[in-house]
SELO-343897 format. One record per residue (C-alpha): x, z, y; residue in one letter. Coordinates in steps of 0.5 Angstrom, whole numbers, padded with zeros to 4 digits, always signed. Layout:
N
XZYA
...
END
This chain:
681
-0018-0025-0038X
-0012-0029-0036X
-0007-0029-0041X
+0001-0028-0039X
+0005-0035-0040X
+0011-0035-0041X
+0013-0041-0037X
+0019-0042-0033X
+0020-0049-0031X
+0014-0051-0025X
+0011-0058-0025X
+0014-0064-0024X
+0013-0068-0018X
+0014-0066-0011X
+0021-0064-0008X
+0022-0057-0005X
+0027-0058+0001X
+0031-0052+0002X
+0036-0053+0007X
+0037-0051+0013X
+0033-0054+0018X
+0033-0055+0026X
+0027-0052+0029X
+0022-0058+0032X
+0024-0062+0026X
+0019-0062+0020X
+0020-0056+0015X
+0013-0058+0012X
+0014-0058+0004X
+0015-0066+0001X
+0006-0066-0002X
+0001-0070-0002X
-0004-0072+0003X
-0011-0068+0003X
-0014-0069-0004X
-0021-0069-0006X
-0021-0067-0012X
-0018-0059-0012X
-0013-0056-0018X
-0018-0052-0022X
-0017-0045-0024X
-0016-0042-0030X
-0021-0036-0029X
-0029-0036-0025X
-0024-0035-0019X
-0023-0040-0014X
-0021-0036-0009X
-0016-0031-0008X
-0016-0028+0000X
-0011-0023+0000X
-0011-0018+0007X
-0004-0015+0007X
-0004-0009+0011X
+0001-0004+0014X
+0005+0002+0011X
+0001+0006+0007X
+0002+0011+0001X
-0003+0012-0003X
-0004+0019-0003X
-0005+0018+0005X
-0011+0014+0004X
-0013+0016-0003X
-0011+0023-0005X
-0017+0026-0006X
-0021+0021-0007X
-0028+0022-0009X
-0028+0028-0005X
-0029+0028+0002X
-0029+0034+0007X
-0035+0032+0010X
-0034+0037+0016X
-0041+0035+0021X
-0040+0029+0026X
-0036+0025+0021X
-0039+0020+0017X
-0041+0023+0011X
-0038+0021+0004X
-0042+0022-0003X
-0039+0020-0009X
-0043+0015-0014X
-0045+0019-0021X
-0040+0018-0026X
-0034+0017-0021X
-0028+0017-0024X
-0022+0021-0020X
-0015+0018-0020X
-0008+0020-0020X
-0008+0024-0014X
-0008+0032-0010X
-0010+0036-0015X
-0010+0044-0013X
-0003+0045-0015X
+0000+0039-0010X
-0005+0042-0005X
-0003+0050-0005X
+0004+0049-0009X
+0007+0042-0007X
+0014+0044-0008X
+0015+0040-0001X
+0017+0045+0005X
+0010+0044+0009X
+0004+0043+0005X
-0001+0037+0005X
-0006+0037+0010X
-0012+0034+0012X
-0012+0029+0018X
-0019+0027+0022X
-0021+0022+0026X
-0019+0026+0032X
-0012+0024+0029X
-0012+0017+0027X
-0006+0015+0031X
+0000+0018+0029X
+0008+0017+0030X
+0011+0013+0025X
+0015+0016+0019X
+0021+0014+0017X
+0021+0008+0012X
+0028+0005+0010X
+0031+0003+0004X
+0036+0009+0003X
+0030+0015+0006X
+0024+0014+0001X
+0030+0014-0004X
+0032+0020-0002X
+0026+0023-0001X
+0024+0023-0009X
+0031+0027-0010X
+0033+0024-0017X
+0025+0025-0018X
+0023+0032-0016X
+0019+0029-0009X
+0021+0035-0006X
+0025+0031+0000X
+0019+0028+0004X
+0020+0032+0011X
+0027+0033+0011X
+0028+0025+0010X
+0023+0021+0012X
+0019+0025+0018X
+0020+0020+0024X
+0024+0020+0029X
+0019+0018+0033X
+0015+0024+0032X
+0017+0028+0038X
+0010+0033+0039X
+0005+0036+0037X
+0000+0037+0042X
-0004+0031+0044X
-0007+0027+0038X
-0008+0021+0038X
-0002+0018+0041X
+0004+0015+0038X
+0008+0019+0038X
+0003+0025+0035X
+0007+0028+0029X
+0006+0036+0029X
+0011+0040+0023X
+0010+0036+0016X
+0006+0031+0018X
+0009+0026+0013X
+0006+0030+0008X
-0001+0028+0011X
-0008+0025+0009X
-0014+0022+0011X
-0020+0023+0007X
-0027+0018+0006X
-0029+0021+0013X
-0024+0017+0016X
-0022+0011+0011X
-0029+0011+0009X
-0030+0004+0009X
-0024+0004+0003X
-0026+0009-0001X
-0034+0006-0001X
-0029-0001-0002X
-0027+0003-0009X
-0033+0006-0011X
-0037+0000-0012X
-0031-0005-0014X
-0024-0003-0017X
-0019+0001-0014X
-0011+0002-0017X
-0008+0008-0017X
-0002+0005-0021X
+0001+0001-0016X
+0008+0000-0014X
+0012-0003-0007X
+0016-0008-0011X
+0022-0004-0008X
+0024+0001-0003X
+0025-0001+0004X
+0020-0003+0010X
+0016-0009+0011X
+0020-0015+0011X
+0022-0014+0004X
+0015-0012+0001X
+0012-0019+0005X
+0018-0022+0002X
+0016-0020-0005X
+0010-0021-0005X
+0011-0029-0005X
+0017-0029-0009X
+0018-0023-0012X
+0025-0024-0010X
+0030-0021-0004X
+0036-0022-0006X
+0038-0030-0003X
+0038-0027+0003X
+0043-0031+0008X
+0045-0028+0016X
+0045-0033+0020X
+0049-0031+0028X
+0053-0024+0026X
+0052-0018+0021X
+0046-0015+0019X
+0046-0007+0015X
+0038-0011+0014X
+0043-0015+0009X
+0046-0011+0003X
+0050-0016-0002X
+0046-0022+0000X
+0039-0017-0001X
+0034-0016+0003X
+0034-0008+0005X
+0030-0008+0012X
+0026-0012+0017X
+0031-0018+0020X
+0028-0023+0024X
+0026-0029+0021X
+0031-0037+0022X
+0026-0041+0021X
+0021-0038+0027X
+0021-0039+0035X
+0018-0033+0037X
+0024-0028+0034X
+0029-0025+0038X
+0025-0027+0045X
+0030-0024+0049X
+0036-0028+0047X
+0037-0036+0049X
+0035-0041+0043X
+0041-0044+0040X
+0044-0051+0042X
+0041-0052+0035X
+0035-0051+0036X
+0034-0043+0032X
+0033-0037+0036X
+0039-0034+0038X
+0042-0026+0036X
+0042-0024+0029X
+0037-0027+0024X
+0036-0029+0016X
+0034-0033+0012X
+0033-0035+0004X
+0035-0039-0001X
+0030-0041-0006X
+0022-0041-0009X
+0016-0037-0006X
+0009-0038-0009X
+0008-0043-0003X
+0012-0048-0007X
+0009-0047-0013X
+0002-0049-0010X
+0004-0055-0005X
+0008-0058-0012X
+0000-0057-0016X
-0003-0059-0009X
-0007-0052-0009X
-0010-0051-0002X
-0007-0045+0001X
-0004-0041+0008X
-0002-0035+0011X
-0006-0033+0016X
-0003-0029+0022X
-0006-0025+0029X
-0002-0028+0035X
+0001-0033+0031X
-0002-0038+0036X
+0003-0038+0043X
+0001-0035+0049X
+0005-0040+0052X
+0011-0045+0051X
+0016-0045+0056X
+0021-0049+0057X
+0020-0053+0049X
+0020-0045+0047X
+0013-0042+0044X
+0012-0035+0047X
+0008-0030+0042X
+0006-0026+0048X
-0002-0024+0046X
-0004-0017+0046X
-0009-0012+0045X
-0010-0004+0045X
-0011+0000+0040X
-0017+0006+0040X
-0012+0011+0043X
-0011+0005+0050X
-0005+0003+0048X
-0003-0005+0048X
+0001-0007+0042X
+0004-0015+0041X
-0001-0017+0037X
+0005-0022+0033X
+0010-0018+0029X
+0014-0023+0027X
+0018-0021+0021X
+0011-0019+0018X
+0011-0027+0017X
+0015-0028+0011X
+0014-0036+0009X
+0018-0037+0016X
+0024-0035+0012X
+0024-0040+0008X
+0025-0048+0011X
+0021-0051+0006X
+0015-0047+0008X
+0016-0046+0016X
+0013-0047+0022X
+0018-0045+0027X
+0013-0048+0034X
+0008-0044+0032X
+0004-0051+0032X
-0004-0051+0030X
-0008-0056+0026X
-0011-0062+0030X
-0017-0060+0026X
-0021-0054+0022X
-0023-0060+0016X
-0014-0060+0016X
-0013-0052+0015X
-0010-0050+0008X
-0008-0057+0007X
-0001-0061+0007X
+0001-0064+0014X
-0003-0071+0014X
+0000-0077+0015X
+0002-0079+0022X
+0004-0071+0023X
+0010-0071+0028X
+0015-0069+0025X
+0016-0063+0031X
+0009-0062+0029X
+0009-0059+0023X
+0004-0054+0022X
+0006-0053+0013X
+0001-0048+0012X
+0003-0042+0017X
-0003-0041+0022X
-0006-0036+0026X
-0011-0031+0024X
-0017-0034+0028X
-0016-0040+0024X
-0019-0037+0017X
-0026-0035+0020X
-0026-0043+0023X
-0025-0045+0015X
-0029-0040+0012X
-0035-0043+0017X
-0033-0049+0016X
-0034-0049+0008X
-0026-0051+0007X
-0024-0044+0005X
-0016-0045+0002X
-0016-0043-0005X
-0010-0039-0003X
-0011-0034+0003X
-0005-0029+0006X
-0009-0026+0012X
-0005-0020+0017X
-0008-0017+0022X
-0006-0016+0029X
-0001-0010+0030X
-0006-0006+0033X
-0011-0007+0027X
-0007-0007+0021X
-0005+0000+0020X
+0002+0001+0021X
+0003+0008+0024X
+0005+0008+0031X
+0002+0002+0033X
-0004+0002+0029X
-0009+0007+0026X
-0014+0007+0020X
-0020+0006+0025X
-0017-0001+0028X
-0015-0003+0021X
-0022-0001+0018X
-0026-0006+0023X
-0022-0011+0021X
-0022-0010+0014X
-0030-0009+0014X
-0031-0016+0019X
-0027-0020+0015X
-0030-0018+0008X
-0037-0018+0011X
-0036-0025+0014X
-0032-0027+0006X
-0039-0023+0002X
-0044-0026+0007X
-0041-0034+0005X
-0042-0039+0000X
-0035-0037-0003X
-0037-0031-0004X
-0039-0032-0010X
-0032-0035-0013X
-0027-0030-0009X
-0023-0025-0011X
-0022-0021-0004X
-0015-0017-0006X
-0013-0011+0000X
-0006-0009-0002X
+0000-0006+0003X
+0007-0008+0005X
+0011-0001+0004X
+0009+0006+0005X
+0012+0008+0011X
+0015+0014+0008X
+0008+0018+0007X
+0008+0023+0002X
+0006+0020-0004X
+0007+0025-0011X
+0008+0020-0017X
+0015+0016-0018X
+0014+0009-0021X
+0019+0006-0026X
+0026+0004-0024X
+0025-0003-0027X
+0030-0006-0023X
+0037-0002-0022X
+0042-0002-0018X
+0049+0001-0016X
+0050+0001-0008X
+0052+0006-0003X
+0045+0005+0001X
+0042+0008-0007X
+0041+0015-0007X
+0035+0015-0012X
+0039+0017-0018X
+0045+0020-0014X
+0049+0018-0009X
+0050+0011-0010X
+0045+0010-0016X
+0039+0008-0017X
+0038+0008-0024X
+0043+0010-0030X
+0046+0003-0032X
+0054+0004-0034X
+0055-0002-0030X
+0053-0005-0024X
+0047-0011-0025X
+0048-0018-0022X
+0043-0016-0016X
+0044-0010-0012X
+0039-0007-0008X
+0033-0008-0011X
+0032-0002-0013X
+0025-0001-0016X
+0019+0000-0016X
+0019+0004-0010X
+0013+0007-0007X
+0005+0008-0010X
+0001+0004-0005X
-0007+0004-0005X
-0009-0004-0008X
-0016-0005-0009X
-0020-0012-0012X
-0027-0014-0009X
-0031-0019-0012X
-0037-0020-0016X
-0033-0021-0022X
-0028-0014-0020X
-0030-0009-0025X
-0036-0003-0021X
-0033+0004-0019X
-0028+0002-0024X
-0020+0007-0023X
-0015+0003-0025X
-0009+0005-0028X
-0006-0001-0031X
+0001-0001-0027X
+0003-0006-0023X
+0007-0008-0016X
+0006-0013-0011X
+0010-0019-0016X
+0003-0018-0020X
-0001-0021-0014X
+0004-0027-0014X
+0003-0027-0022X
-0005-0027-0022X
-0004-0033-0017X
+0000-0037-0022X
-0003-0036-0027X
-0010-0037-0024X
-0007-0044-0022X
-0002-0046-0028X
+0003-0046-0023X
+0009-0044-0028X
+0013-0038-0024X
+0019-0038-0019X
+0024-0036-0023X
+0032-0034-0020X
+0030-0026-0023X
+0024-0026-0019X
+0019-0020-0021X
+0013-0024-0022X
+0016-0025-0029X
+0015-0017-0030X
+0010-0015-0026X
+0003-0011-0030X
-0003-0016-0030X
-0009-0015-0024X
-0013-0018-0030X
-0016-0011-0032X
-0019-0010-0025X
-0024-0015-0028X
-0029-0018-0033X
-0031-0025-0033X
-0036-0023-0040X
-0041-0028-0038X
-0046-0022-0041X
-0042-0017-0035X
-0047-0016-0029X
-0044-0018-0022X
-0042-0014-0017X
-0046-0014-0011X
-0044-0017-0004X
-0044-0009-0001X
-0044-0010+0008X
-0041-0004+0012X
-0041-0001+0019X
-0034-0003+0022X
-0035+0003+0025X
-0036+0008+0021X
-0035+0004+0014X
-0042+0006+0012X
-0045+0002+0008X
-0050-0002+0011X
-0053-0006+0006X
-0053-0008-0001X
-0054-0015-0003X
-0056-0018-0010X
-0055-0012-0014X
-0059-0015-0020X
-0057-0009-0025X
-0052-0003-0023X
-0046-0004-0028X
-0045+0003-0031X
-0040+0007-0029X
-0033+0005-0031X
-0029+0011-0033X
-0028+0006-0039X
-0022+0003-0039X
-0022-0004-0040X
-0019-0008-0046X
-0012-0008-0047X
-0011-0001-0043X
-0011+0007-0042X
-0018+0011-0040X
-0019+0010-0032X
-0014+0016-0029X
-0019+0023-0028X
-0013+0027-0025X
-0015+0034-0025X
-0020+0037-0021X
-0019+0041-0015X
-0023+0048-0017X
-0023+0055-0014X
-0021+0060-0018X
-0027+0061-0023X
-0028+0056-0029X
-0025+0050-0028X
-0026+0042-0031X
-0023+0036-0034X
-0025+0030-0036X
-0023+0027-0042X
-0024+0020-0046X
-0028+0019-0052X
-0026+0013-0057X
-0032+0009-0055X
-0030+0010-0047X
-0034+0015-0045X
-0033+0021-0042X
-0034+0028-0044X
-0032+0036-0040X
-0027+0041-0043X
-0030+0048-0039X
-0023+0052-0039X
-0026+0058-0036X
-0020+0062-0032X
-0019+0069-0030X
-0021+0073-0026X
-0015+0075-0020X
-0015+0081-0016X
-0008+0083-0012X
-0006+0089-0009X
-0001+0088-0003X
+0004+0092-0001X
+0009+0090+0007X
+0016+0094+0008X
+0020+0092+0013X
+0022+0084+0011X
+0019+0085+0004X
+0012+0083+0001X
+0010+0086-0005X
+0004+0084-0009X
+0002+0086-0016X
-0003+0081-0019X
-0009+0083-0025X
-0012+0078-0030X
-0018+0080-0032X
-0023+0075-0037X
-0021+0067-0037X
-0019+0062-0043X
-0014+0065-0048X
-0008+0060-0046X
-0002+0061-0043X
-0002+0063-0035X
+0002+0062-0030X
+0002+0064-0022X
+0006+0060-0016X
+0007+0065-0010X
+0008+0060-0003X
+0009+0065+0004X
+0008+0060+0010X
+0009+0063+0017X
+0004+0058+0021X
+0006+0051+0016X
+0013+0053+0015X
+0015+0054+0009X
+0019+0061+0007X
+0018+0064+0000X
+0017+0060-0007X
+0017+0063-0013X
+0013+0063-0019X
+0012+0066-0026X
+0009+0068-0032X
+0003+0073-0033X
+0005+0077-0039X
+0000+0083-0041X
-0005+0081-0035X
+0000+0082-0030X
+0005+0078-0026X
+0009+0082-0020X
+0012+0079-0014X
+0017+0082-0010X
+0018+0077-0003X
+0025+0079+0002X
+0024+0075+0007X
+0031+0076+0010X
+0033+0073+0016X
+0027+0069+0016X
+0023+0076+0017X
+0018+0075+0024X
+0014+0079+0026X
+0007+0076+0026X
+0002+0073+0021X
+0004+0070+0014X
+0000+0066+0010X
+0000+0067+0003X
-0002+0062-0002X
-0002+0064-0010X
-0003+0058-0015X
-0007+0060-0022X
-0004+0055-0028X
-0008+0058-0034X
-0006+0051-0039X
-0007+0046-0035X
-0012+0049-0031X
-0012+0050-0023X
-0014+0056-0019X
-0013+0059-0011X
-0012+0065-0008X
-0011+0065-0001X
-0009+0072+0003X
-0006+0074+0009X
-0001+0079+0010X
+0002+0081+0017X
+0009+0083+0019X
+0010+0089+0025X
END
């Protein structure tokens, strides 16, 4: 296991240029030429691939992990015995989230969506000073503007922002966690959209953020809060004329400061970001054009380069501004040879299709970043879960069925989470007192007096799903360490004694990915486990010598994996508790018995409910009314003497028709459901 070093000087020997730097003039990193000998890792990992993907909270994708609906001509998921459950939508979310439209399931029929509201300022206000009850009024999409046709970006009935795929859909991820390791602990570094969450993952740091052509509202007290176009990159603001300088032209930022691609070319560790469309369609007139497109499985064409999805073009010393390609594979991942025009600079940026040709030619980078083209990297609107799937599952096969699968770390983590739902709030650890904060109050994140020296980082922001896959990751293992996306720049610094950023970069804070695995030489090795990339089922499982026990055992160092509690109808319920040796064991809590008689008069709904039987705890009830899948009652209270009554006025909100009634049962802890229907004349 790695230990964290408290170092924060970076090693001496290689000048980082940080200015400002003319685009066709070399912003490549002053380091050596191609070495033959390679840093060592500090830990059996001598490769870290790291697919970052798009806007996805973990509730989205993992809220009801392991258990899948399994409805016919869906794949099917089965959990693996002794698979832990995690942090997720436990009956009480699913039936009584306080939220005005309840969590539903999505299918594949409805992979394309509209894109939720994701900014700074939005998600903060969704968590309502921590209720988490705001996500339909803040960060629904202003782009989901129908509900008839699935399948369309612009798909968004009532209360999609609280929605959820399953393992018939995200089949592949979920088999992902059950043989590797799934977090369910894991934070954006900050609030806001992509650009930010890129940047903190390879420095930890927005502020430093400088505007360059106008003002921006992407920049808030020289912080990075939303999705401004990079200086240092040819292809941002493509409509506006490039600047006698040679920079684009409009409103773009840059940053001051170190990125961990510093720290690994001062240590001559071989690295790149890989990205789809980064090589030009065309360069006209001296300019590159990132004009290569695809359609998504809904038929429609996307731009596969986003350009503000590239974070290393941001900063002058790890830039590639002409968009310029390796004059070999043998060169990927290494400093520009000597000789290397200056205006031909390829410093580590280059196009996806490269880390294939790397992989095949047995020069894997020790450090990968690969982001997918924007229709398979899963950010509502323009991508989905399925083109993201088939990515996913092509690269890490093509990784698992290589000679470096033996010695890599396969890290699959996200930018931001477009402002899906998500029930759990993480820990301000960084606070900040501005008027686009809104977390603690209206111009408050956090309950510091005064106002900290870097406003507008306020985090962590939102949960997203980060899962490590390796033959050295722990087998269907849950874990709840807490961690962001800092800790995945930690691990790499750590990994190769790289010394730190520095400047309040988060990676000094940041929770350890080290509990993700177990380097015991006695541990078994997790096997290579291949995928369909179109269903996500497994299709193989290679070199399983053992199967390792199921990990519902915490590692060292930690609490239990997360057992969140099961959905139960109501009749007996369970839950998993942890031994001292980290096994598990099951605490039967038998609920009561329900029965409700109902009464309709006018605009009012009476019901009076009866327990009879069940565990002698405290017992609550919630009583939620629905008209279609809005919300118009929500009440609860205590059953005393074996009854509860609930008198529902609808008022002016009375229609005449149908109404779902949705009654929780909270018998200590315990969950169960009753669903009626009552009907309005």
């Amino acid at each position: 296991m790695l230990s964290r070093r408290k170092k924060y000087v970076v090693a001496v020997g290689a000048a980082v240029a940080v200015g400002a730097a003319a685009i066709g003039l070399s912003v490549s990193s002053a380091s050596p030429s191609p070495v033959t000998a390679l840093p060592q890792a500090q830990t059996p990992i001598k490769h870290v691939v790291v697919l970052f993907d798009e806007n996805i909270s973990f509730d989205h994708y993992f809220g009801t992990y392991p258990h899948a609906t399994n409805p016919p001509n869906e794949p099917k998921f089965k959990p693996l015995p002794g698979t832990p459950n995690v942090n997720g939508l436990n009956n009480t979310l699913l039936t009584a989230n306080p939220n005005s439209d309840l969590p539903a399931r999505l299918d594949r029929t409805q992979a394309v969506t509209c894109d939720q509201n994701h900014g700074y300022s939005a998600e903060q206000s969704a968590y309502d000073m921590g209720l988490m009850d705001k996500f339909v009024q803040d960060t629904t999409g202003s782009g989901c503007t129908q509900s008839t046709f699935p399948n369309q970006g612009d798909y968004g009935p009532n209360g999609i922002v609280m929605d959820y795929y399953d393992g018939n859909t995200v089949t592949a991820l979920w088999n992902y966690a059950q043989h590797y390791t799934l977090s369910d602990n894991s934070y954006d570094t900050q609030f806001g959209p992509s650009t930010p969450g890129a940047i903190n993952l390879v420095s930890g740091q927005t502020n430093g953020a400088v505007v360059h052509g106008g003002t921006s509202g992407n920049v808030a007290n020289g912080t990075l809060i939303g999705d401004a176009e990079p200086l240092f990159d040819q292809c941002s603001n493509a409509s506006t004329p490039l600047n006698p300088d040679g920079t684009p032209g409009g409103v773009t930022a840059s940053f001051t400061g170190k990125n961990i691609g510093d720290l690994l070319n001062a240590k001559g560790v071989t690295w790149g970001w890989f990205q789809g469309g980064f090589t030009p369609s065309a360069v006209t007139n001296g300019r590159a054009i990132c004009g290569t497109q695809h359609a998504n499985i809904a038929g429609a064409t996307q731009n596969d380069y986003v350009e503000h999805h590239e974070p290393f073009q941001y900063y002058a010393s790890t830039a590639n501004p002409d968009h310029v390609s390796p004059s070999s594979v043998s060169q990927v991942g290494v400093s520009d040879p000597t000789g290397t025009p200056a205006a031909q600079a390829v410093n580590h940026q280059y196009d996806v299709s490269w880390f294939s040709k790397a992989l095949q030619n047995g020069n894997l980078p020790q450090v990968s970043f690969v982001k997918p083209p924007s229709y398979q990297n899963g950010h509502a609107g323009n991508s989905d879960p399925l083109d993201e799937q088939k990515f996913l599952v092509d690269t890490i096969n093509q990784i698992e069925q290589s000679p470096d699968w033996s010695s890599t770390a396969i890290v699959i983590a996200y930018d931001d989470s477009d402002g899906w739902y998500d029930h759990q709030m993480g820990t301000i650890i960084r606070q900040s007192q501005d008027a686009a904060d809104t977390l603690s109050g209206p111009g408050k994140c956090g309950s510091a007096p005064t106002p900290p020296a870097q406003n507008d980082r306020c985090g962590v922001g939102p949960r997203t799903p980060l899962l490590v896959i390796s033959p050295y990751a722990r087998q269907n293992f849950v874990d709840n360490t807490f961690t962001e996306q800092a800790s995945i720049t930690q691990f790499i610094e750590d990994n190769w004694d790289l010394g730190q950023i520095g400047n309040r970069s988060a990676d000094a804070a940041a929770g350890t990915l080290d509990n993700a695995f177990d380097f015991a030489k006695n541990a078994a090795r997790a096997p290579e486990v291949v995928l369909n990339d179109v269903t996500g089922e497994v299709t193989k499982t290679i070199g399983a010598v053992q199967q390792a026990k199921p990990s519902s055992s915490s590692a060292p160092g930690t609490g239990s994996s997360s057992t969140g509690p099961a959905s139960t109808g109501a009749g007996a319920g369970t839950s998993k508790s942890s031994s001292s040796n980290g096994s598990t064991r099951a605490t039967k809590v038998k609920l009561p018995k329900v029965t409700c008689k109902q009464t309709t008069r006018k605009h009012t709904i009476t019901l009076t409910c009866t327990t009879k039987g069940g565990s002698n705890v405290a017992t609550m009830m919630r009583v939620r009314v629905f008209r279609g899948r809005q919300l118009v009652h929500n009440s609860a209270a205590r059953v005393r003497s074996h009854k509860v009554r609930f008198t529902i006025r609808l008022g002016n909100r009375a229609r005449t028709g149908k109404y779902t009634i949705r009654l929780a049962i909270d018998a200590g802890g315990h969950l169960g459901a009753i669903t009626r229907s009552a009907r309005l004349r």
